[in-house]
N, C-alpha and C positions, 0 to 999 in steps of 0.2 A: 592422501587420507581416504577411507571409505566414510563418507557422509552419509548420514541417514536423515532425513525430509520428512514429516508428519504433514499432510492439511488438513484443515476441517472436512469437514464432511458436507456439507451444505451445499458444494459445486465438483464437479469435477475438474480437473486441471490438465489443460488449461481450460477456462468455461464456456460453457456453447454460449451463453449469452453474458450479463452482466455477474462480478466477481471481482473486484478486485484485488483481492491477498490471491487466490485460486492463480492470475495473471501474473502476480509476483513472483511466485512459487514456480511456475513453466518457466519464468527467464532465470531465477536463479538456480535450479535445476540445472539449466543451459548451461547458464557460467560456470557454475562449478566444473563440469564435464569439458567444459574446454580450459579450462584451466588444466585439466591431467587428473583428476580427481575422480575417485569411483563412489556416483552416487544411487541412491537407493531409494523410491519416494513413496510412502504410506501416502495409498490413497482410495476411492471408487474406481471400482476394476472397471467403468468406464472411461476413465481417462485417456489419455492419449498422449501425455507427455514421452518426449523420446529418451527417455533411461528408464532401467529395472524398475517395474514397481509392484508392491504387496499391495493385496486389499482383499478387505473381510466385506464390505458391504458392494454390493452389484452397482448401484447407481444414487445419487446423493438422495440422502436424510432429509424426511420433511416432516414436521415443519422444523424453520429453521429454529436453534436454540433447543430442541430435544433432546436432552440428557442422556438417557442410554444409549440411541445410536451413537452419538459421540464415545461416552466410556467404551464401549466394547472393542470400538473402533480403536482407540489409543489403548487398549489395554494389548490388543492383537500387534500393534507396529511396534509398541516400545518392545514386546515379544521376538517378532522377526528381524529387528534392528538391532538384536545385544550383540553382534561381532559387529557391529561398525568403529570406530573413532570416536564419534562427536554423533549424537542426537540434536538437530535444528527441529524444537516443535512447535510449529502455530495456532495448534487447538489451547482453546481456557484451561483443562483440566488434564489434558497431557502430562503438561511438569509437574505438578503434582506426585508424577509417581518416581518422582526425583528428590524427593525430602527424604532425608536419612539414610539413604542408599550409599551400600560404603562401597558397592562393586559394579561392575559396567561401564557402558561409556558416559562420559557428562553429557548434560544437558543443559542446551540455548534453547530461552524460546524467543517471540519477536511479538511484541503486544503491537496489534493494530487498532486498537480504539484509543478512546480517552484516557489518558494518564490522570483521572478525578474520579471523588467520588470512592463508591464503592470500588471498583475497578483497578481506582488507584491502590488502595488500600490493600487489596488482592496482591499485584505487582510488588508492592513494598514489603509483603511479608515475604513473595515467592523470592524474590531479589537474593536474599539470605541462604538461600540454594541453590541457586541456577542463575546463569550469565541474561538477563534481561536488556534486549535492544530495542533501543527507539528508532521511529522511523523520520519522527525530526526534533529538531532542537525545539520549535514551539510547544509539541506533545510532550515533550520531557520538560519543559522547563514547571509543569503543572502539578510534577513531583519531583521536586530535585533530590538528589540521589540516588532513585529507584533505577535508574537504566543505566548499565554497566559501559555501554558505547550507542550511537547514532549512526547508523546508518541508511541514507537516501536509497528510497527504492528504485530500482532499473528496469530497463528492459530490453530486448531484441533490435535494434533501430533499424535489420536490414525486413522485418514483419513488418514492418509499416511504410506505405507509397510514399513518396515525399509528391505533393501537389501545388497547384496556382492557385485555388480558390476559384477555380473555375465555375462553380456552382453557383457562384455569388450570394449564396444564403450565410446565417450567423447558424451557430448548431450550439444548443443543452444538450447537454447527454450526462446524464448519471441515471439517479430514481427519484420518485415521484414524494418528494419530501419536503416541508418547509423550510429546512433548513439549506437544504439545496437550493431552492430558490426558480423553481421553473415557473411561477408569476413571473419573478421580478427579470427574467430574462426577456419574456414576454412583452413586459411592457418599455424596457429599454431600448430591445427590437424596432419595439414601432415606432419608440422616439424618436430612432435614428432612421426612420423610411427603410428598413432592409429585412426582407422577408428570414422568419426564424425557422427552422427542424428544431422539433425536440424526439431526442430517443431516450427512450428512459425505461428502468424496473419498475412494475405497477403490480404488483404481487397482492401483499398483504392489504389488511381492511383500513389501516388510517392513512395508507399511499391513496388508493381508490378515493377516500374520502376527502382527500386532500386536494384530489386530481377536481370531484365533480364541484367541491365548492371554490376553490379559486383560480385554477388552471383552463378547465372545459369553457367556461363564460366568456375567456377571454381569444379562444382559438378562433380562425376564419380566414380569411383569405391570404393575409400575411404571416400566419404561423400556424403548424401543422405536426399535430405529433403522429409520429410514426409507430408508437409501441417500443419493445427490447427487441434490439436489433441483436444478429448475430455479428465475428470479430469482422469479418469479410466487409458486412453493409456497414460496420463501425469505421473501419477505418478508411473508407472509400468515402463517406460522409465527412471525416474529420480533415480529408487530403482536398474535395474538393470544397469547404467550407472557406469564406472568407475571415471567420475567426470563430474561436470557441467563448461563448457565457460563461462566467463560473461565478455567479453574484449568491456565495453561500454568507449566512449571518450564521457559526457554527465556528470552534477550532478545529476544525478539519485535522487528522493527524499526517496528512499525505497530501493525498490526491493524484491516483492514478490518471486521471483522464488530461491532467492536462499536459503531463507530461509525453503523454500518445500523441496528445495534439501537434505539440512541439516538435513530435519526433516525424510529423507529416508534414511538418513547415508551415504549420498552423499557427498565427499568434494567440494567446491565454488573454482575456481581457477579465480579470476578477478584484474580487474584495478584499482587502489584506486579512483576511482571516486564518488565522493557523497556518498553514508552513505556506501557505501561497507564497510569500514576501520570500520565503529561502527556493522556491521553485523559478515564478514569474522573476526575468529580469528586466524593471521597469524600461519601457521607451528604448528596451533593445529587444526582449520577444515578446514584447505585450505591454499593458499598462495596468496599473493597480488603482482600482476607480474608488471612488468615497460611496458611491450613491445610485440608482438608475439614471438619474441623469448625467453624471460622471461615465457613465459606462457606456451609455448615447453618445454624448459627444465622442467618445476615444474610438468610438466605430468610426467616424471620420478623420483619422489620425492615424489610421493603419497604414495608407503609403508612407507614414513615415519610416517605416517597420520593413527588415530585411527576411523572405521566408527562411532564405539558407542561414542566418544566425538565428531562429528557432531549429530548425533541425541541425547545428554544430554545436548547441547548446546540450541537446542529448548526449552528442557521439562524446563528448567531452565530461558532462556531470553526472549522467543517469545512464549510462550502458548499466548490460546485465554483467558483462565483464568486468568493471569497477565494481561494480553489488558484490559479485560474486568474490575477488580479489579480498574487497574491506570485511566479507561473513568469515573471511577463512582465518585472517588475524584475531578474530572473537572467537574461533572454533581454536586455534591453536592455543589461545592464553588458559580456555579452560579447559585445553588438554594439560596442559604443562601445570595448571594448579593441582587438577586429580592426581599426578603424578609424583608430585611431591612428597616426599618422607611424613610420617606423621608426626608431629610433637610428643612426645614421653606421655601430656598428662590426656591425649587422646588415645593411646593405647588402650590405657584400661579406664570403665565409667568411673569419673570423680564420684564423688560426694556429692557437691554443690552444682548444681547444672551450670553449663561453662556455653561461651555461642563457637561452636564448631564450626559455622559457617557465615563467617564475615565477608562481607561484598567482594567479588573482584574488583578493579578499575582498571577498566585498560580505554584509554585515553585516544578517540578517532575524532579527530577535527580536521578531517580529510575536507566535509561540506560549509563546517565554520569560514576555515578561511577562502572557500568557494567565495562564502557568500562578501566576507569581508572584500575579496577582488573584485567583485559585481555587485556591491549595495545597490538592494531593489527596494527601495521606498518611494511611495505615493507626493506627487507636489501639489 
């Protein structure tokens, strides 16, 4: 197939610093291309990913959430992308320009936030015309029906060192958010006597604000932020880290980072919050804590813990190879829908408006029964 790729604009791909979807989008990229597939990726003509790629704006859009760089941006790729196959778009307002469209290729996009809410509501109606994927069962289960298939994100495993924790430090790394939790990592740290890194995105004004009133108070000799790191100092920290924090109070719809972690034979030591429980596999690559002090003690409980079954844990559930493999069964179902003959009463406009566009369902429980084989719950 010729695949076409859209990503936000907000990063280049893959990103010099913090980005998650932007990191998705480099590995499935990848897979796809090795799988035999000719891909095509709408993006900032900075980028550097290795296939073809278009782009109208020089280097990402700021600030992020800015409306017309975005539109111009997807109005330019859905443009240079109509002799592909299949459109995968990850911008908001991309598939949009897929409602009513009776000609071109279909369109997938892949919601990476909250399935709630407004947002959710967004999803639910876009559903109705374009093949919408979740990226876990917890994100979707917040609107059921809106996501057509699940699929777990991947990535590269041979981009990341596989390490001993020779650092002997605990490592946060995401951005500077409450929800994230870089106190609560802080103070688990010291519970457990083991000096913490925090790397993290400190961009915007309620990170900053977040940073001076409860983060900064509590830094010094045992815990040290380092700023946003680039992938290089990212994954060199994550390989020689003794385990990674991830204590978010939030349904997380992913979480890229701990599966990096993982993928450097780092254990995940987190909250069962949103797909953590379908990612972490308790007391075999990590432990799933209740509390800071749950997550204190399980830092003493990591020799129990084997590095190489967190990194066989990647090479087996989260390659970009499997990603790419499971996008292509969703890219195929809704080639073969657009494909299909029309109905007699869609030929010509009824009378009565009629729904033209009822949901696909195509049915991926590739990660279900992942997780059914490895039940990861908290004791």
């Amino acid at each position: 197939m010729r695949i076409g790729l859209v990503a936000p604009v907000w990063c280049s791909v893959p990103p010099a610093g913090y980005g998650g979807t932007e990191q998705v989008l480099d590995a499935l990229a990848r897979g796809l291309r090795e799988l035999g597939h000719d891909v095509v990726l709408a993006t900032t003509a900075d980028s550097t990913c290795p296939v073809p790629r278009v782009s109208l704006l020089r280097s990402p859009a700021a600030p992020i959430g800015a409306q017309l760089p975005e539109l111009r941006h997807v109005l330019h790729a859905h443009e240079q992308l109509a002799d592909c196959d299949v459109i995968h778009d990850h911008t908001l307002s991309g598939p949009l320009l897929a409602v009513g469209r009776r000609t071109g290729p279909p369109v997938v996009t892949t919601c990476h936030g909250e399935l709630s809410g407004e947002l959710g509501d967004y999803y639910r109606q876009l559903s109705r015309h374009v093949a919408v994927i979740g990226i876990s069962h917890a994100q979707v289960s917040a609107a059921p029906g809106v996501a057509h298939a699940v699929v777990h994100h991947g990535l590269v495993p041979e981009d990341f060192p596989f390490g001993r924790g020779e650092g002997g430090h605990l490592l946060f790394l995401g951005r500077m958010s409450p929800d994230k939790g870089a106190d609560r990592a802080v103070r688990a740290a010291r519970a457990a006597g083991v000096p913490l890194l925090l790397a993290a995105k400190m961009r915007e004004p309620a990170e900053l604000e977040y940073f001076a009133r409860h983060v900064e108070p509590l830094l010094g000799e045992e815990a040290h932020y380092l700023g946003e790191v680039d992938f290089a100092t990212k994954t060199s920290l994550l390989a020689s880290a003794r385990a990674l924090l991830v204590p978010i109070r939030w349904p997380e719809p992913f979480g890229m980072v701990m599966i990096e972690a993982l993928a450097c034979g780092t254990p995940v030591l987190a909250f069962p919050e949103g797909a953590a429980p379908e990612v972490v596999e308790h007391r075999r690559t990590g432990f799933l804590c209740r509390d800071e002090a749950d997550m204190a003690a399980a830092v003493g409980r990591l020799s129990e813990l084997s590095r190489e079954d967190c990194r066989d844990a990647v090479e087996r559930r989260f390659s970009a190879r499997r990603m790419a493999a499971e996008h292509v069964r969703v890219y195929r179902s809704a080639i073969a829908r657009r494909n299909l003959p029309r109905p007699a009463h869609q030929l010509h406009p009824p009378r009565q408006p009629v729904d033209l566009h009822p949901p696909v369902v195509i049915d991926l429980d590739v990660d279900r029964r992942a997780a059914e084989r490895h039940p990861a719950q908290p004791q």
